[in-house]
C-alpha positions, 0 to 999 in steps of 0.5 A: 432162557432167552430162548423160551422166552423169545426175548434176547436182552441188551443188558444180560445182566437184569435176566441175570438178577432175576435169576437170583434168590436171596439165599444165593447172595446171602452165601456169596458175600459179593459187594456187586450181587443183588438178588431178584427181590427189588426186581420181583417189586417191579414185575408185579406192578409192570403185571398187575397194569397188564392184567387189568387192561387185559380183563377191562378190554375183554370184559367191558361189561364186568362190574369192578368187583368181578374184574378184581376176582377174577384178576386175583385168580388170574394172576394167584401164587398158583397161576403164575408158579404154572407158568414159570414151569412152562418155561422151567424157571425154576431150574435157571434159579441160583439159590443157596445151598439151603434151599437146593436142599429143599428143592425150593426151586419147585416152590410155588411161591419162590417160582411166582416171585422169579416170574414177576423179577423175570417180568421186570428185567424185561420191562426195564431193559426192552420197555412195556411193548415186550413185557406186555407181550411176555405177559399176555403169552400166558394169561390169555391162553390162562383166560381162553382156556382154565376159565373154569380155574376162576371161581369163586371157592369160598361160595362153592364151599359155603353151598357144600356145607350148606347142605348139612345143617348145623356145619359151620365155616370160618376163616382164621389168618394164621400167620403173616410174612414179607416186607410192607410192600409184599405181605403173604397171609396165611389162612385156614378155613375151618369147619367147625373147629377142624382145619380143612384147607389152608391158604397163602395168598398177598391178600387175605381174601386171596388167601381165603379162596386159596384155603377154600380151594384146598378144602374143595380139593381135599373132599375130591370136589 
């Protein structure tokens, strides 16, 4: 992993813990074992910094509304579960026997949140110069290249529907999950009264573009 990375730890013992899911812990009843879920804390607010002044920076021009989209685009469960796969995070992950089963390393939430405990083992054991390197390594080829990737979904598919009077779209949450600190809301998007897309994210507008985008997928738009 350090390799992939391009980054060899002081403290091997942080990469570790970021490689460590709660349902692994919950099987070895190690007084010493922490999983990566404190860490995941971090790496988030270690990225979000990282993210904003990349896009404040690149973009001097951008009303705060449009650097908040495009930032939760840029920095989405998807987004940041395809750049764990860049590097196979996923299959350095040690999990409980549950979540083998399942192929929960191939989660897109599970990578998301193993990337964000990786982000943070590095912040604290080499400071924000090499986080901020490690970061900036996938979104700005993310930004220069899938630009396309940050657009507005809910707007995309309100003018599909639009050109069918009488359709109607609406958002419903569905189902809430995780700690204060880091909730995950469900939501579906319905068009009349059927379910065309659903989607997670750690807002609920985040979770609306998430819904929208799996409608637009679904009609092959």
């Amino acid at each position: 992993m350090e390799q992939r990375i391009g980054y060899r730890f002081r403290n091997p013992a942080l990469l570790r813990q970021a490689l460590v899911h709660s349902s692994y812990v919950n099987e070895h009843h190690q007084s010493r074992l922490q999983c990566n879920e404190r860490l995941e804390f971090l790496g988030d607010a270690v990225l979000s910094i990282v993210s904003a002044e990349l896009l404040y920076t690149r973009f001097p021009d951008m009303p705060e509304g449009q650097l908040s989209k495009l930032r939760s685009a840029l920095v989405c469960t998807q987004s940041l579960a395809g750049f764990a796969a860049q590097i196979d995070l996923g299959s350095y992950l040690r999990m409980g026997k549950g979540e083998i089963h399942t192929k929960g390393w191939e989660r897109p939430s599970t990578l998301e949140n193993t990337f964000e405990a990786l982000i943070a083992a590095i912040y604290l054991d080499g400071g924000m110069e090499p986080a901020k390197r490690h970061i900036l390594r996938f979104l700005v080829p993310a930004l220069e290249n899938h630009t396309t990737a940050f657009k507005d979904y809910k707007t995309t598919l309100q003018e599909v529907v639009q050109q069918n009077p009488g359709e109607n779209v609406t958002y419903v949450l569905v189902g809430e999950s995780g700690p204060d600190h880091d909730k995950r809301f469900q939501v579906q998007v319905r068009l009349n009264s059927n379910v065309i897309g659903s989607g997670v994210g750690r807002s609920k507008k985040e979770a609306e573009q998430e819904a929208a985008k799996e409608a637009l997928h679904l009609m092959g738009l």
